[in-house]
N, C-alpha and C positions, 0 to 999 in steps of 0.2 A: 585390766579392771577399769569398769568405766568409774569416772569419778565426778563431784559435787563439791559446789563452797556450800560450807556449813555456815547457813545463816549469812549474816551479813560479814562476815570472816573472809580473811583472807588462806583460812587454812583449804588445802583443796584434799577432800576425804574420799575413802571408798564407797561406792553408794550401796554399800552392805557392811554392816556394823557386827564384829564378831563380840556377843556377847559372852562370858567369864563367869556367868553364878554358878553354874554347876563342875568347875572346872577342877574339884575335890573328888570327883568322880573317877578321877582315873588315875593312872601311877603314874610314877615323874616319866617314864621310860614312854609315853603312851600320851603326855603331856606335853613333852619335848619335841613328837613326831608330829599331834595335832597342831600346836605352834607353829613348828618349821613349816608346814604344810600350808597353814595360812597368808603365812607371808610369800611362801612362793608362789601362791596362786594372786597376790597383790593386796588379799583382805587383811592388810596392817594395822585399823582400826579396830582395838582390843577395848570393850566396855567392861568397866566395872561397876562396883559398890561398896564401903567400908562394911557392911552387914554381909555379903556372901563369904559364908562360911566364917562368921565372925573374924572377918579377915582374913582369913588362912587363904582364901581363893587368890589375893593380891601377894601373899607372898609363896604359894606355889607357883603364880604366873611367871614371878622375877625370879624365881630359883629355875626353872622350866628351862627360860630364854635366856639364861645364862648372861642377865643385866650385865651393860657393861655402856659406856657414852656411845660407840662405837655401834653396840647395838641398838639405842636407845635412837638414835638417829635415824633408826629407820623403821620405824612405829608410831604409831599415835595410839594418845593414852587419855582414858577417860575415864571419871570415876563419878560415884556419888557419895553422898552424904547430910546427913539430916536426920536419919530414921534412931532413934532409941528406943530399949524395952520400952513398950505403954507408952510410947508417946514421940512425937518429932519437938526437932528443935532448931532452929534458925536462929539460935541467939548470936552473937557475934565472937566468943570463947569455942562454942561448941565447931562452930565452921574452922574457925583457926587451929583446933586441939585435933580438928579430923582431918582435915587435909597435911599437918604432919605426921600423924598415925599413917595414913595412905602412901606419901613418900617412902617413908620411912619401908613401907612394907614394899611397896613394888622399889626398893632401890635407886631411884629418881630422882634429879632437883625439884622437877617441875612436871604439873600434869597439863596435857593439852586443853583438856575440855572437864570442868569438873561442874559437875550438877546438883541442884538441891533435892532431894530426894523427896516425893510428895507434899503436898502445900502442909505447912504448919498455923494454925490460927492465931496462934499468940506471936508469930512474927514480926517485930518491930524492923520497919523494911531501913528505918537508919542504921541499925547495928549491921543487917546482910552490906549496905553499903560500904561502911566501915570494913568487916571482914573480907570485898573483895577486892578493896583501893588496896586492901594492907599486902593480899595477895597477889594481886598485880603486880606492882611495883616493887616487891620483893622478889617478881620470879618465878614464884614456885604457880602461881595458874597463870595462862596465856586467854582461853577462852571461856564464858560464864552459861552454863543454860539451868532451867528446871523441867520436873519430873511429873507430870498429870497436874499441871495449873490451866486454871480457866484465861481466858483475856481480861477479865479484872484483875486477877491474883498477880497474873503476869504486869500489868499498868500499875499497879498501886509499885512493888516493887521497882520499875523502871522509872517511877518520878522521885527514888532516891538511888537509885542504883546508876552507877556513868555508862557501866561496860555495856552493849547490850548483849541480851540474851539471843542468844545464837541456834539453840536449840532447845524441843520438849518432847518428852518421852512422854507417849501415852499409848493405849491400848489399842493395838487396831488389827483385824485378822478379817477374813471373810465371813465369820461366824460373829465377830463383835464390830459393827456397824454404826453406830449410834453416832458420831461422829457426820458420816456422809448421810446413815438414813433421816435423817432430820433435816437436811437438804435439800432432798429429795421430796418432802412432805410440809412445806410449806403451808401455812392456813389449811392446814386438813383437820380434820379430827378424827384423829385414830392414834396410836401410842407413837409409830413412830414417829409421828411430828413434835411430837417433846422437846425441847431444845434444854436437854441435858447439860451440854458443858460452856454456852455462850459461844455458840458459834467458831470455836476453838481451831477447825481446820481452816476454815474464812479469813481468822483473824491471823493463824501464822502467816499463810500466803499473804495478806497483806503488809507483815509486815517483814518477810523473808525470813523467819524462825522457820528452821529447820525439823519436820517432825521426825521422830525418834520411833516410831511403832515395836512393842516388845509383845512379845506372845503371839509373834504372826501365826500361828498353828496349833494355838488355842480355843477352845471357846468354854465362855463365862468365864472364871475367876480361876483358874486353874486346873479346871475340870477333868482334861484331857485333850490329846488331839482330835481335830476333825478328819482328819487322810486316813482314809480306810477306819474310820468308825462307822458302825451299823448304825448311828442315830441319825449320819445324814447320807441316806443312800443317793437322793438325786444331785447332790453338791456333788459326790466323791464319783459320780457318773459320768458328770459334766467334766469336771477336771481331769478324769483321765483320757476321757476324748479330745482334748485338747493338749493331754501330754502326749497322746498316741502324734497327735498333727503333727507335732516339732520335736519327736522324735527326743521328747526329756522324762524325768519322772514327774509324779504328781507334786511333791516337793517343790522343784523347779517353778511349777505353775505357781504355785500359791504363793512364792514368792513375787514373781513377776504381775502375777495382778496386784500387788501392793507398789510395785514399779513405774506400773501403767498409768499409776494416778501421775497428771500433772502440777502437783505441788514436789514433787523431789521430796521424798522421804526418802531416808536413809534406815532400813529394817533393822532391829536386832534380832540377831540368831543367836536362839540358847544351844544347838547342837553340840554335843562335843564328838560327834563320828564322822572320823573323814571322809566317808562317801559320801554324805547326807551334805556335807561343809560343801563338795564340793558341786551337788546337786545344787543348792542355794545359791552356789557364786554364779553357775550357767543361767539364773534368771537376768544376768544384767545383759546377755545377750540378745535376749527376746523382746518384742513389743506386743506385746496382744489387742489385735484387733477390738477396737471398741465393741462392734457387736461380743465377741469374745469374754470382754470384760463386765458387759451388762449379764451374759447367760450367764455367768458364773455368780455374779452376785445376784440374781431372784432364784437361781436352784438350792443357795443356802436359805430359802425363806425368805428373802427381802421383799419387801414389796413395791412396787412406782406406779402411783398417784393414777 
């Protein structure tokens, strides 16, 4: 499994992120096999959330994998935290009170990588400072990122915050663009030149924040997949042409174009089916040809200037 330092980190990760929210889905027996399976194939990078399955996902995982230091050694562990019914919270109690909730449940001292869970507005970014010295230095978290923050959101934070932020989770598939198409469309005037999130892909690579992209094989807001949906028949035409070439599935593709980019993303995959797990991890062997990567993104609708 090819691998990435995350962010400015000295931890070196899988450049595919096996994500954990649906991982209720299946029985311990079925749970134990998709695990073991992960790490045999080298994707040791297990994502989490205190909210999936109001918790129970972080402690099926640690029941699963049969927690033990021994085991723990040979995994990385990430989670998030922030989101509350109605409302997020960044306070400095609430980070402290969930990240032992989170140990507690995955069986752990410490998590590798724990993240704030979408921006909160009433964040007092001295209290997050507070809650991540104290975690630091305590142990229990080694590295800091967040979750769909702009480059403000993220700077206001880092002029009280020491650790830096290593990674950001945000939205990016072939179908959700907005990120790159507003790149791409510079002084245009058309929608996609919008600049929606401040420049947000620009501004990790500048600062070596690692993006995090979740819902590679989504599009809009949870809608459904795009792989063999009727709504996008010249996207799912193009990709399988290009799975036909290298002899992987369409799966594979879609992953690897999110590869191809030169900023080092690191995906999450919500899969919980080990074929599909294992289709996903075969994208770190591919590079797709630029032309490759341009068809693919104007057969989803994109458009360039």
């Amino acid at each position: 499994m090819r691998t990435i330092k995350l962010g400015t980190s000295t931890l070196e990760v899988p450049v595919v992120a096996v994500g954990c929210m649906r991982i209720g889905s299946l029985d311990m027996q079925q749970t134990e096999r998709f695990i073991q399976t992960a790490i045999e194939e080298g994707a040791n990078f297990f994502e989490h959330a205190d909210i999936y399955g109001g918790g129970t996902a972080e402690e099926r995982f640690a029941e699963a994998i049969h927690m033990n230091p021994s085991v723990r050694e040979k995994i990385i562990l990430q989670s998030k935290c922030g989101i509350r019914p109605g409302m997020f919270d960044f306070s400095k109690e609430h980070i402290l009170n969930s990240v032992d909730g989170i140990l507690k449940r995955l069986q752990t001292d410490y998590l590798d990588v724990l993240c704030l869970h979408r921006p909160d507005t009433l964040v007092e970014p001295e209290e997050v400072a507070e809650a991540f010295a104290l975690l630091e230095s305590s142990g229990k978290v080694r590295h800091f990122g967040v979750s769909n923050q702009n480059p403000m959101q993220i700077q206001l934070l880092q002029k009280f915050v020491k650790q830096p932020i290593v990674a950001n989770q945000l939205q990016l598939s072939i179908t959700n663009t907005t990120m790159i198409s507003q790149g791409f469309n510079v002084n245009m005037e058309n929608n996609a030149a919008v600049n929606r999130d401040g420049s947000v892909l620009d501004f990790c690579r500048l600062h070596d924040i690692t993006i995090q992209p979740w819902s590679p094989f989504q599009y809009g807001f949870f809608e459904g997949v795009f792989l063999g949906n009727d709504k996008f028949p010249e996207l799912n035409q193009k990709i399988d042409e290009v799975a036909a070439k290298y002899g992987v599935s369409n799966t594979t593709i879609a992953v690897a174009w999110l590869l191809r980019h030169p900023a080092n993303m690191q995906p999450v995959i919500g899969t919980m089916n080990i074929d599909r797990l294992k289709d996903c991890l075969k994208a770190t062997e591919i590079r797709l040809t630029r032309e490759e990567w341009y068809d693919i993104y104007r057969s989803a609708g994109n458009i360039l200037p």
